[in-house]
VEXZA-800751 format. One record per residue (C-alpha): chain; z, y, x. Coordinates in Angstrom, 1 decimal, decimal comma. Last residue first. Layout:
N
 chain      z      y      x
     A      Z      Y      X
...
//
This chain:
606
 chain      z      y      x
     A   42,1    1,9    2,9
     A   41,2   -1,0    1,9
     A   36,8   -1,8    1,8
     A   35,9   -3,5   -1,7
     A   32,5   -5,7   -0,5
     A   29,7   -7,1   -2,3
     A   28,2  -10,4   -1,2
     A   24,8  -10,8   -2,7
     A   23,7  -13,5   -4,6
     A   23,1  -11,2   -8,0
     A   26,3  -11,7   -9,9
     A   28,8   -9,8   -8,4
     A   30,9  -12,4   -6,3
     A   33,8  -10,4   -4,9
     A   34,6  -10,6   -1,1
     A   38,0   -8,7   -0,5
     A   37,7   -6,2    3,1
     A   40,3   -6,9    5,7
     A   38,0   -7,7    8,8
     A   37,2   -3,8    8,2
     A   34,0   -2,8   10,2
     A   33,8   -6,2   11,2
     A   34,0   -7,7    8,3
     A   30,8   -5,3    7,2
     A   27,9   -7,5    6,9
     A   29,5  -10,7    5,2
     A   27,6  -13,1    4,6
     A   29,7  -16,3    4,0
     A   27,9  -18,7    1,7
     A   30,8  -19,9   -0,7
     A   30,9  -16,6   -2,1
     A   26,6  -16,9   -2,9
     A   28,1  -20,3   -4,9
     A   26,5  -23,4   -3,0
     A   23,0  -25,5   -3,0
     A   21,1  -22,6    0,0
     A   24,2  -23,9    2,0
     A   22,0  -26,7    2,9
     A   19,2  -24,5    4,1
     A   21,6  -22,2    6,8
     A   22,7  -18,8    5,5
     A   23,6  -17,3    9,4
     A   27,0  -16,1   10,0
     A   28,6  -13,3   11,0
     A   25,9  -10,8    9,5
     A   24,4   -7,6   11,7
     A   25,1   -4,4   12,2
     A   28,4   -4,3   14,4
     A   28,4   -7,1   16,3
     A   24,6   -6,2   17,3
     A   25,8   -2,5   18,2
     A   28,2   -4,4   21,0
     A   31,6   -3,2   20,3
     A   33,3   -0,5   22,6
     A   32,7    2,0   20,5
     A   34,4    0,1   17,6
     A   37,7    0,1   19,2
     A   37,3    3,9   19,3
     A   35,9    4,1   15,7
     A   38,9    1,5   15,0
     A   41,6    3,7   16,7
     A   40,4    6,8   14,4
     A   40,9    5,0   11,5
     A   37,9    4,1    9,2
     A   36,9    4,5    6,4
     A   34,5    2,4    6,0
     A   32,4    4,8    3,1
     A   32,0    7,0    6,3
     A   30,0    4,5    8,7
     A   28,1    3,5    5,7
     A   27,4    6,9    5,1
     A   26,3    7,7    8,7
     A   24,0    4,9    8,6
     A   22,4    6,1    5,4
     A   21,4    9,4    6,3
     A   19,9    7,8    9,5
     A   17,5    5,9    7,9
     A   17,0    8,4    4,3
     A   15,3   10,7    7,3
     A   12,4    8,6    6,9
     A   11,5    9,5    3,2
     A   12,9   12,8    3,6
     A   10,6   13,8    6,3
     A    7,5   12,8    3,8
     A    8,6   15,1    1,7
     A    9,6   17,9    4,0
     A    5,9   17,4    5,6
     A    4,4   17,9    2,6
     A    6,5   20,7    0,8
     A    6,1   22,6    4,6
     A    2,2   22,2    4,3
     A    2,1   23,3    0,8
     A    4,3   26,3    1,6
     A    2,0   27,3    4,2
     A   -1,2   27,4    1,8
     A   -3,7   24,6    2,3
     A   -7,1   25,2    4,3
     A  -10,3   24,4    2,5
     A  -13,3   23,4    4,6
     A  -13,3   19,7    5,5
     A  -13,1   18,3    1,1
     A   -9,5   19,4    1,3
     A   -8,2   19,7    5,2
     A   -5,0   19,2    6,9
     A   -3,8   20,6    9,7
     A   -4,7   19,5   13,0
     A   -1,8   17,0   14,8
     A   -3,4   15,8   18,4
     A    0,3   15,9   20,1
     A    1,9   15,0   16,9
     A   -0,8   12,1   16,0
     A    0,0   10,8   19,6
     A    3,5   10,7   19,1
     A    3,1    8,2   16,4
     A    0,6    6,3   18,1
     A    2,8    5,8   21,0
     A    5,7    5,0   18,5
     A    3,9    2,2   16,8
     A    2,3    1,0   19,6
     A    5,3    0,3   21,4
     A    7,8   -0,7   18,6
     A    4,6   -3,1   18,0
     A    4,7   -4,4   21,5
     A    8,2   -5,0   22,9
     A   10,4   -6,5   20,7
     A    8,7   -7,6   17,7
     A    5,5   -8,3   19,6
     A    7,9  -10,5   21,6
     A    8,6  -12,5   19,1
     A    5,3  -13,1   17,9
     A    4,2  -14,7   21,8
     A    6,6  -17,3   20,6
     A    4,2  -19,1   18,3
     A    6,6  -19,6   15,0
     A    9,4  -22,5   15,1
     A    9,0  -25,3   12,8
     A   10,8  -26,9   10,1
     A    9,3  -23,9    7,2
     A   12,5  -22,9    6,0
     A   15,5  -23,5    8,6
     A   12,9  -22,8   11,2
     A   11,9  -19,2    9,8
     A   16,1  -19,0   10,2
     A   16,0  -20,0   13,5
     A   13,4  -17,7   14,6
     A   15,1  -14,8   13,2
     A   18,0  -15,5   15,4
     A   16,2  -15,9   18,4
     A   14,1  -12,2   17,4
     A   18,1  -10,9   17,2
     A   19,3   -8,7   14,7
     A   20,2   -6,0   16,3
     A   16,7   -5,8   19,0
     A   14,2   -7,1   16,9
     A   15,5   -7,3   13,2
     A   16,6   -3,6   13,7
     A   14,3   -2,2   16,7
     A   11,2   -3,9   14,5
     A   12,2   -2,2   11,2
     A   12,9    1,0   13,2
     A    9,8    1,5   14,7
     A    7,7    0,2   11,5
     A    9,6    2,7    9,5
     A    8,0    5,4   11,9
     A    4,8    4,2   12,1
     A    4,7    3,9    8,3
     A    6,0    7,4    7,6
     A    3,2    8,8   10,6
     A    0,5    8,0    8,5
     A    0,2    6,8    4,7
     A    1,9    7,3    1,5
     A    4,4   10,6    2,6
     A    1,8   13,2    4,1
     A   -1,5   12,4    3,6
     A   -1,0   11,0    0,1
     A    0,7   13,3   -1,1
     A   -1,0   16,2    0,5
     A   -4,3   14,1   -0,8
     A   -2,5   14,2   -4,7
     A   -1,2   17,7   -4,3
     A   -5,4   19,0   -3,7
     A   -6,7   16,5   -6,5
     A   -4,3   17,4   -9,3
     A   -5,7   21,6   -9,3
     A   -8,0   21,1  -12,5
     A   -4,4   18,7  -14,0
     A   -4,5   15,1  -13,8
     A   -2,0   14,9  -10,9
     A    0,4   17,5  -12,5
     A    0,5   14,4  -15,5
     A    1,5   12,0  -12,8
     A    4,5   13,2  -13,1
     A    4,6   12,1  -16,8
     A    3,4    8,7  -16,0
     A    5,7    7,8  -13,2
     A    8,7    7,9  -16,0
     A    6,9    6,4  -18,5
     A    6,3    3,9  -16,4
     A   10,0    3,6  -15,1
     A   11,7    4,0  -18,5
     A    9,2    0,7  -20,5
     A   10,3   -0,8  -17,1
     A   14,0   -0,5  -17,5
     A   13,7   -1,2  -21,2
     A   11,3   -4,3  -20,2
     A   14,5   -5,8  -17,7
     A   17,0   -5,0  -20,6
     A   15,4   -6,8  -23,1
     A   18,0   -9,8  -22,8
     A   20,3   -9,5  -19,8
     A   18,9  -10,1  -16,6
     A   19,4   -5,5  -16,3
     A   23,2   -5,3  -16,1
     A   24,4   -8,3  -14,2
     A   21,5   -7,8  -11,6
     A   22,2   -4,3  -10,5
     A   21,2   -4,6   -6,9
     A   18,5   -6,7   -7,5
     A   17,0   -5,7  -10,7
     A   16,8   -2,2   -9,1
     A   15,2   -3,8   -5,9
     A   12,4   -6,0   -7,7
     A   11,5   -3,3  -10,9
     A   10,1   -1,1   -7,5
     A    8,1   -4,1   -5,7
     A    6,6   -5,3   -9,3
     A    5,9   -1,4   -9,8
     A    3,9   -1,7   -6,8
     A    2,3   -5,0   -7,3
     A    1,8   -3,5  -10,4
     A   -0,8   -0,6   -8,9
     A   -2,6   -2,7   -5,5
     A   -3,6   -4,9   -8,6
     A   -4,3   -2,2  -11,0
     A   -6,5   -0,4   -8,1
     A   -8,6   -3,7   -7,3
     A   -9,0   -4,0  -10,6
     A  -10,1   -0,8  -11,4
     A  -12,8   -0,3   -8,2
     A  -14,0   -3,4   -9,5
     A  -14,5   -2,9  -13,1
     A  -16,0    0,7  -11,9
     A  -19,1   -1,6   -9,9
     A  -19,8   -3,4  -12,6
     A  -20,3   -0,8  -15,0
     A  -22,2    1,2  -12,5
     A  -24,5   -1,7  -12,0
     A  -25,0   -2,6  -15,6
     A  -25,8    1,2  -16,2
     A  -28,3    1,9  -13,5
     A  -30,6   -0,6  -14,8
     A  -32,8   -0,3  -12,4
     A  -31,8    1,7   -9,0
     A  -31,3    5,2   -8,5
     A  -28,3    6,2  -10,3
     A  -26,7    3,3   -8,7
     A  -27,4    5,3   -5,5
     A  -25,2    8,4   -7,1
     A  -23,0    6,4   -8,7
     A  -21,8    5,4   -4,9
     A  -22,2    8,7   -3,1
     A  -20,4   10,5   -5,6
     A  -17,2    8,6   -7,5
     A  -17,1    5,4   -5,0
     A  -17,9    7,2   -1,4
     A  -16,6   10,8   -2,5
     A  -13,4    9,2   -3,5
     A  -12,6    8,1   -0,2
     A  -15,4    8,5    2,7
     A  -18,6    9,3    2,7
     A  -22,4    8,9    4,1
     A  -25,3   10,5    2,6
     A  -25,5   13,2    5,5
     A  -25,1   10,0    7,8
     A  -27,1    7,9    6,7
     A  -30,2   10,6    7,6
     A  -32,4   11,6    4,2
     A  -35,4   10,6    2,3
     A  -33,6   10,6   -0,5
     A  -34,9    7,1   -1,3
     A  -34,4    5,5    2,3
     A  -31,1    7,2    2,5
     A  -29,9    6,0   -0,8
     A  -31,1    2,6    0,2
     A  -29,4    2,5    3,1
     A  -26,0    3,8    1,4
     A  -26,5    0,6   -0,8
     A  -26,5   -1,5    2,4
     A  -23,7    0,6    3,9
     A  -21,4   -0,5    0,9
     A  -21,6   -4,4    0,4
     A  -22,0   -4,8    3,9
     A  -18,7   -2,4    4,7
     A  -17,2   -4,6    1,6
     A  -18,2   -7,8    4,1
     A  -15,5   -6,1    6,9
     A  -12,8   -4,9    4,9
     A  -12,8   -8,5    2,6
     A  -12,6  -10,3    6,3
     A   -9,3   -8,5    7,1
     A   -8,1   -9,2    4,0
     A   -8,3  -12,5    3,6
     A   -8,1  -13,4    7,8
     A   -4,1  -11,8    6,9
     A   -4,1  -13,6    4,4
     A   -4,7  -16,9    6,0
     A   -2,4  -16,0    8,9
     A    0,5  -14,4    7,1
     A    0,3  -17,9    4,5
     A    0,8  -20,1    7,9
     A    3,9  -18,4    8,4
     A    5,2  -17,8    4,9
     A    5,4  -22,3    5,0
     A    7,2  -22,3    1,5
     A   10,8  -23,9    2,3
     A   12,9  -21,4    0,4
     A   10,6  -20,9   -2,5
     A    8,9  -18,3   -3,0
     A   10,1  -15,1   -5,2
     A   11,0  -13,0   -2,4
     A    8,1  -13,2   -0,4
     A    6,4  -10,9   -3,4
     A    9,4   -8,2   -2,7
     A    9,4   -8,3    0,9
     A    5,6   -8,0    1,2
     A    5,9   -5,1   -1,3
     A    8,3   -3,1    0,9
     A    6,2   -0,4    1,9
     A    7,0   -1,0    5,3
     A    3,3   -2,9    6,5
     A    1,0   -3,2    3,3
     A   -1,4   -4,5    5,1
     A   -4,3   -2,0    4,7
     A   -1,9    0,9    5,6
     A   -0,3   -0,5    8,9
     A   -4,0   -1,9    9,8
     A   -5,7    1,6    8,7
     A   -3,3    3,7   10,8
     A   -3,7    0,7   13,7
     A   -7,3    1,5   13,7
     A   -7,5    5,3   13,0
     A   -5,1    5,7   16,0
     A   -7,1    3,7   18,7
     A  -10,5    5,6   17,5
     A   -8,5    9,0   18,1
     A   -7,8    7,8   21,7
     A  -11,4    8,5   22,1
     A  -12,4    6,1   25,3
     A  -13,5    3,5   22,6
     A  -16,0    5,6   21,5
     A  -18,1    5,1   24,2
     A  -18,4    1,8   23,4
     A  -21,4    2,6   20,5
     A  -22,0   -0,5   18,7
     A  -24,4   -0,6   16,0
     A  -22,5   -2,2   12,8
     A  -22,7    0,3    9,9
     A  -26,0    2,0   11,2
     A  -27,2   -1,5   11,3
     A  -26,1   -2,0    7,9
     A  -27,8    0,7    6,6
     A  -31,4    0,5    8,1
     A  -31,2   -3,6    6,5
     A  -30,8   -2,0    3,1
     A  -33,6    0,5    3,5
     A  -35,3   -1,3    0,9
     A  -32,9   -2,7   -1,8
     A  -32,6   -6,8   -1,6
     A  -29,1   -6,4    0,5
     A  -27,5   -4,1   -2,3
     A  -27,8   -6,4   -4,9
     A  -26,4   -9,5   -3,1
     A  -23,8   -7,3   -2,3
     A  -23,1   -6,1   -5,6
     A  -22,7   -9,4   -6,7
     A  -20,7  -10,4   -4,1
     A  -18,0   -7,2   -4,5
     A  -18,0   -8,2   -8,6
     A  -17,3  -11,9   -7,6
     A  -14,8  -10,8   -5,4
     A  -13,3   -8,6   -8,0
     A  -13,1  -11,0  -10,4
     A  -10,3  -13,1   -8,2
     A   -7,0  -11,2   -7,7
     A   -7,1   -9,4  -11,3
     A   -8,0  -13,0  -13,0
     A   -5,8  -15,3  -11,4
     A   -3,4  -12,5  -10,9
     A   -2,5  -12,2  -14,5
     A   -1,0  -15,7  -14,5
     A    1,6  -14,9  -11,7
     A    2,4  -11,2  -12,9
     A    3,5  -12,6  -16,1
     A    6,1  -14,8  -14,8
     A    6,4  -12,9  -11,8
     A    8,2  -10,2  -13,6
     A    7,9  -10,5  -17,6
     A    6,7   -6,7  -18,2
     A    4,5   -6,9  -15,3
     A    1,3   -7,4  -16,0
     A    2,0   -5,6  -19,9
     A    3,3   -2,5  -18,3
     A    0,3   -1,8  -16,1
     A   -1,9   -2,1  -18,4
     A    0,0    0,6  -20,3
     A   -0,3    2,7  -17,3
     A   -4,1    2,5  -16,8
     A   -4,3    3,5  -20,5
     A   -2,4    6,5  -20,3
     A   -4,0    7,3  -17,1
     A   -7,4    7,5  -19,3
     A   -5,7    9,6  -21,9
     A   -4,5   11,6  -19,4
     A   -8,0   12,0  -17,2
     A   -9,8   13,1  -21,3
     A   -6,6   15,7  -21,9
     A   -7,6   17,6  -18,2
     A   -4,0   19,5  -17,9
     A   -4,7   23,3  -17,7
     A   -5,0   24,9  -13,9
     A   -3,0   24,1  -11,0
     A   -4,2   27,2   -9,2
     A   -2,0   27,3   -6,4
     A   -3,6   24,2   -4,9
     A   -7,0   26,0   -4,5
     A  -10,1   26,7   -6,3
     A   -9,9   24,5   -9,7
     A  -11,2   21,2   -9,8
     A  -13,2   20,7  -13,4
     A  -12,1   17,2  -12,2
     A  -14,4   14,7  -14,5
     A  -16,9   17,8  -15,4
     A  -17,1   19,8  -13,0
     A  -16,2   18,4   -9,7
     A  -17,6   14,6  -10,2
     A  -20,1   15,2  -12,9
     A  -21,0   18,3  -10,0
     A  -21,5   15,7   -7,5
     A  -23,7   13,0   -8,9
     A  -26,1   16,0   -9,9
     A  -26,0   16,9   -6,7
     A  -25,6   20,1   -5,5
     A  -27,5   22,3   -3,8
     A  -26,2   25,4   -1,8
     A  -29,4   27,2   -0,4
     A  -32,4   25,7   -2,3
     A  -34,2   23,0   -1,1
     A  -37,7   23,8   -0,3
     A  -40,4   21,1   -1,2
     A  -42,6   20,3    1,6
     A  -43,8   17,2   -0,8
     A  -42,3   14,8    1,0
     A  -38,9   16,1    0,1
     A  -39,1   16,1   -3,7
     A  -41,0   12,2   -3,7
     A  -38,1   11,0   -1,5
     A  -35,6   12,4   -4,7
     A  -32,7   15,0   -4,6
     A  -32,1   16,0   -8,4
     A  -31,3   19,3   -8,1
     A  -28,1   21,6   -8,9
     A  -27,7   24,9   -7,8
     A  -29,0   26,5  -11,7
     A  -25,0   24,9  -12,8
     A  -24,7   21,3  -14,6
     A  -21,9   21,2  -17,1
     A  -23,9   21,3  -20,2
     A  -26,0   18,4  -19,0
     A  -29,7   18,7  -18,0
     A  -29,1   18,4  -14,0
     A  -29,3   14,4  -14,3
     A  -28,2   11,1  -12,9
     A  -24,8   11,9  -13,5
     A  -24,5   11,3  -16,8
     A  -25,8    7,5  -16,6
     A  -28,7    7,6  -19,6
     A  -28,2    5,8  -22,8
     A  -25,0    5,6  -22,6
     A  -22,3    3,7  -22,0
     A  -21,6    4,4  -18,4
     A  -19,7    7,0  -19,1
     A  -16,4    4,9  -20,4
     A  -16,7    3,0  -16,7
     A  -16,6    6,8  -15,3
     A  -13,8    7,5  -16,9
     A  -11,9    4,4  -16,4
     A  -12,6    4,8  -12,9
     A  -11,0    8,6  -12,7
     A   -7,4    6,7  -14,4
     A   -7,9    4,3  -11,9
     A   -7,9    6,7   -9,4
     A   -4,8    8,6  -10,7
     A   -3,0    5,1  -10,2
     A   -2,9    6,0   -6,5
     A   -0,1    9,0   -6,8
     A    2,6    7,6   -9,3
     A    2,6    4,2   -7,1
     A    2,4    5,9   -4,0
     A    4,9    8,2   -4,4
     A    7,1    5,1   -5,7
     A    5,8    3,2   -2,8
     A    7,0    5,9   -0,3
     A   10,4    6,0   -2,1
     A   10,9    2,3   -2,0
     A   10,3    2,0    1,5
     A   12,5    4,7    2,7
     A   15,5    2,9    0,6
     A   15,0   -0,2    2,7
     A   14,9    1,7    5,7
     A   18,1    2,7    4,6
     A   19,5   -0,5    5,2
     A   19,5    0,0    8,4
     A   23,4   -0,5    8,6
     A   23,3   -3,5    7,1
     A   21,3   -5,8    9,4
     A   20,2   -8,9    8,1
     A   21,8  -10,1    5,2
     A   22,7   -6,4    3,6
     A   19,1   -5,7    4,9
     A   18,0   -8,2    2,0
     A   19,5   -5,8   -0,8
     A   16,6   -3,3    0,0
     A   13,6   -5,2    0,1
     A   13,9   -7,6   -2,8
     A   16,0  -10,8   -2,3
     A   15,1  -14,6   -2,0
     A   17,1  -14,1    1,3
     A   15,0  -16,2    3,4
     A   11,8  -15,1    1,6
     A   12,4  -12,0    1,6
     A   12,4  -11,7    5,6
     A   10,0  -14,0    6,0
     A    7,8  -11,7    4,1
     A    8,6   -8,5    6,0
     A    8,6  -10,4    9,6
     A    5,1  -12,4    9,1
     A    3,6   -9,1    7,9
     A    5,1   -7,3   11,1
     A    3,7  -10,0   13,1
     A    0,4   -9,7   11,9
     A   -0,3   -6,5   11,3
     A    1,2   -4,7   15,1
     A    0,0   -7,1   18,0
     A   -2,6   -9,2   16,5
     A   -4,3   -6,6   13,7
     A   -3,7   -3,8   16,2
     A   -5,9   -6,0   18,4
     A   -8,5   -6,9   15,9
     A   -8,6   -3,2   15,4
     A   -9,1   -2,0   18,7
     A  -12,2   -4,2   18,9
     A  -13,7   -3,8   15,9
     A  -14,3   -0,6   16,4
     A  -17,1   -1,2   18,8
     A  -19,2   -2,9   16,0
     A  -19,7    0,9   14,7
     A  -18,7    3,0   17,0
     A  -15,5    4,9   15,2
     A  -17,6    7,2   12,5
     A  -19,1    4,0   11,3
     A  -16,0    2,1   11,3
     A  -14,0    4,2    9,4
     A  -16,2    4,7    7,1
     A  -16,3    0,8    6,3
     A  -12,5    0,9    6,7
     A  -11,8    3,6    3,8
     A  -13,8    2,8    0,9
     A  -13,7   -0,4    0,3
     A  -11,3   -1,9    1,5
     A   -8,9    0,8    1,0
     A   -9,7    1,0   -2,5
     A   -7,2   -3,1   -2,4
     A   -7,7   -6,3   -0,2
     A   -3,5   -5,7   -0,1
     A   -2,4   -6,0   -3,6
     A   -4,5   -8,8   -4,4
     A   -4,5  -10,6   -1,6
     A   -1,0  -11,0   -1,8
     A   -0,9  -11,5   -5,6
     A   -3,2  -14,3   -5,1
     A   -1,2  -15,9   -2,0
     A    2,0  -15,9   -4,7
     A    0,2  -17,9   -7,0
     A   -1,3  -20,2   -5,3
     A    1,7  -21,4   -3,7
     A    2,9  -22,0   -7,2
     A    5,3  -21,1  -10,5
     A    6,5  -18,6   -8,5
     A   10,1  -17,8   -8,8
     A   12,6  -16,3  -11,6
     A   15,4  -14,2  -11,1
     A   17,4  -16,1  -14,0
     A   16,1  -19,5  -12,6
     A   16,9  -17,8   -8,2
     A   20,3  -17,6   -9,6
     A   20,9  -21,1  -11,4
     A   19,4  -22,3   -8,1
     A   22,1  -21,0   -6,1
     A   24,8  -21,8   -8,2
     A   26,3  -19,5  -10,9
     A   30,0  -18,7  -10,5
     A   32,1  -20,1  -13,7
     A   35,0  -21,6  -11,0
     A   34,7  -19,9   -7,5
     A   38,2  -19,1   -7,7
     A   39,1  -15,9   -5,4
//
């Protein structure tokens, strides 16, 4: 086939478009990965774990399991300057699936976790007023339970009566939520929470509506403010008495928790989560650098970015939780929390408490939204990456690209309507507990380290690292690829079976049985799409019953992965002239047609 009217190389990555700078891309990074996880998830985490003691299994999850696998997913779209499906067809084709499982668990994700921006933007719409809502029991919604907890209350022998509430709680339950009594009763849609997630979407939208183009310039802003936000409110919480009571209960080590194997699983759950690890964003973002940026120094810095932002939020948190305690009169650990009962209870709840309660509250819920709406169109970057990808000649054509997007969050939007509802809050923790987080990742990570580690080839990935940064990685990686994170990964996958409880809303409430089957088929389907696509690509072959003999005496590594590797000066010619070409040897005969996006498509013969 002539090569004559092909696009070049460079022609290709123009129309897909590239970072403009390093900067750039290590923004959107950080943006999407020092995300509500931060803040709300590792600080609690390391509390209830022993304190400084949890450190240590995390910093070894972070060495063994986060670091290399981050190195592996960006380098990995780097190399192929393709999103994180269409780059298994240049690494390992018949796993190619695992791309597919990534994208469904961010697209659960990405329809699941903007709900709490939608909650932020009502509570940052609350705060003007002349009096924070929640500080009170004289509001409409308030019941005869609630009280307003204060040191002066307790001291004086006062009794509290059975069942009190908060007044910081019931704003959260009755009047942001009105949460209904169970999952079955999914209740009328809350109009105030739509409107809200209308508005998170259409920000959204406008990041990304011009790829990497526009998500490049809105970074500086999304990537950065809340860092000056999270020092502001640190420098806050460390002058409040009983700051310095908080923090230690934050960091005192207790190494008798490190015998609890449950210690070892929140750590590497929260390192796989944290990082991003298989949910194909890392791919996507590597994607769009250029062939010779140096991904293996940028997995180190960001890497120390976001490990370091878990750590300092936990100061920025605990201190104002120290305070709360000091006022209220009450242990840390009673006024303790973790997800959205740390920022939409205990959190407003302190503010409530100090001066100018509205200033702080209002800074505080820019945070908690920016840090969502990066984690948020990082996502949607991620999803718009793979479709444009593998369909390239149909949507790099004028407004196509915006339609498509304009469809997708519209799309996300309307289920995310059931989300919003007085019942929303119990399907999105089964969502999130069962597909977005957990034993998915594990598994994904398993099979993305067999493939590149084991099919692939570590040596082979080396050299192509080499090709693009001129140096080999620190070996020690390679065998974290191969030996340890598979490892882990598994271990603490078959751990969480053995020690499986079912889940919990708010500790008390037990789910229905058809709520736990619909979550664990969910998040089944996500990793069963591995296998379901091997055993199609086997069958879309074709092949004869003397090839699947012939085959069976073929190393698996022949049969997955590319003849030929995409070396730097080849990086100048037509994607035809660079001969990738996963399935020759499931039919040597098969035509190679250009398509348009840098991949090589194949026509198998019958």
């Amino acid at each position: 086939m002539s090569t004559v009217g092909n696009p070049t190389w460079s022609q290709l990555l123009l129309d897909r478009g590239q970072w403009a700078n390093k900067l750039e891309f290590l923004l959107a990074v950080a943006g999407t990965l020092v995300g509500l996880g931060n803040l709300w998830r590792f600080p609690y985490l390391c509390y209830k774990n022993g304190g400084g003691a949890f450190l240590i299994p995390y910093v070894l999850f972070l060495l063994s399991c986060g670091i290399p696998m981050f190195l592996l997913e960006t380098a990995m779209g780097q190399y192929t300057s393709q999103g994180c499906i269409t780059c298994w067809r240049h690494f390992c084709p018949l796993f190619e699936g695992i791309g597919y499982a990534t994208q469904v668990v961010i697209a659960y994700a990405a329809v699941s976790y903007i709900i709490i921006q939608a909650w932020a933007f009502f509570y940052l719409f609350s705060s003007f007023s002349a009096e924070v809502p929640w500080a009170s029991c004289r509001n409409a919604w308030n019941t005869e339970t609630c009280v307003e907890f204060d040191k002066r209350n307790l001291s004086a022998n006062w009794t509290v009566p059975v069942n009190a509430t908060s007044p910081a709680t019931e704003f959260w339950e009755r009047r942001v939520l009105s949460i209904s009594t169970g999952i079955e009763q999914i209740g009328s849609l809350r109009w105030e929470l739509a409107l809200c997630l209308l508005l998170a979407w259409i920000l959204c939208y406008f990041c990304v509506w011009k790829g990497v183009k526009s998500t490049g310039k809105v970074v500086y802003f999304t990537a950065t403010f809340p860092y000056l936000m999270l020092i502001v409110l640190l420098a806050r919480g460390l002058t409040l008495p009983g700051a310095i009571d908080g923090i230690k209960f934050y960091l005192y080590p207790d190494p008798a928790r490190l015998v609890d194997p449950q210690v070892w699983m929140d750590a590497g759950a929260q390192v796989l989560f944290s990082f991003g690890i298989c949910q194909g964003s890392l791919t996507a973002l590597g994607s769009y650098n250029h062939y010779n940026n140096d991904c293996y120094k940028d997995t180190f810095v960001l890497c120390l970015v976001n490990g370091g932002s878990s750590f300092v939020a936990g100061f920025a948190i605990f201190s104002v939780l120290g305070f709360m305690s000091y006022e209220q009169g009450l242990p840390i650990s009673e006024v303790a929390a973790s997800g959205p009962g740390l920022a939409f209870i205990a959190y407003p709840r302190a503010v409530a408490m100090m001066p100018l309660p509205q200033l702080w509250s209002i800074c505080f819920f820019v945070m908690v939204i920016l840090l969502g709406a990066d984690t948020q169109f990082v996502s949607l970057e991620c999803l718009m990456t793979s479709v444009t990808d593998m369909f390239p000649t149909v949507f790099r054509r004028g407004y196509r690209r915006e339609l498509l997007l304009l469809c997708l969050c519209s799309v996300c939007f309307f289920l995310g309507l059931l989300l919003v509802t007085e019942g929303g809050l119990y399907f999105l923790q089964l969502f999130d507990h069962y597909v977005c987080s957990g034993n998915n990742l594990l598994l994904l990570s398993v099979c993305q380290s067999i493939a590149i580690g084991w099919i692939y080839g570590v040596d082979r990935l080396y050299d192509n690292i080499e090709d693009m940064i001129g140096y080999r990685p620190w070996p020690v990686i390679k065998y974290c690829w191969l030996y340890v994170t598979p490892t882990v990964c598994l271990g603490t996958f078959i751990f969480s079976l053995v020690q499986y409880k079912p889940l919990k809303f708010n500790k008390t409430y037990l789910y229905p049985d058809w709520a736990y089957a619909l979550g664990w088929f969910l998040g089944l389907a996500c990793v069963a799409l591995v296998p379901l696509w091997m055993i199609w690509k086997v069958y879309r072959s074709k092949l004869t019953v003397w090839q699947v003999r012939l085959l069976s005496m073929v190393s698996l590594k022949q049969l997955c992965r590319p003849e030929t590797n995409k070396a730097l000066n080849q990086k100048q010619q037509t994607p035809e002239q660079c001969p990738l070409n996963p399935d020759s040897i499931l039919n040597p005969t098969a035509n190679h047609e250009y398509k348009g996006s840098g991949v090589v498509e194949l026509e198998m013969h019958t």
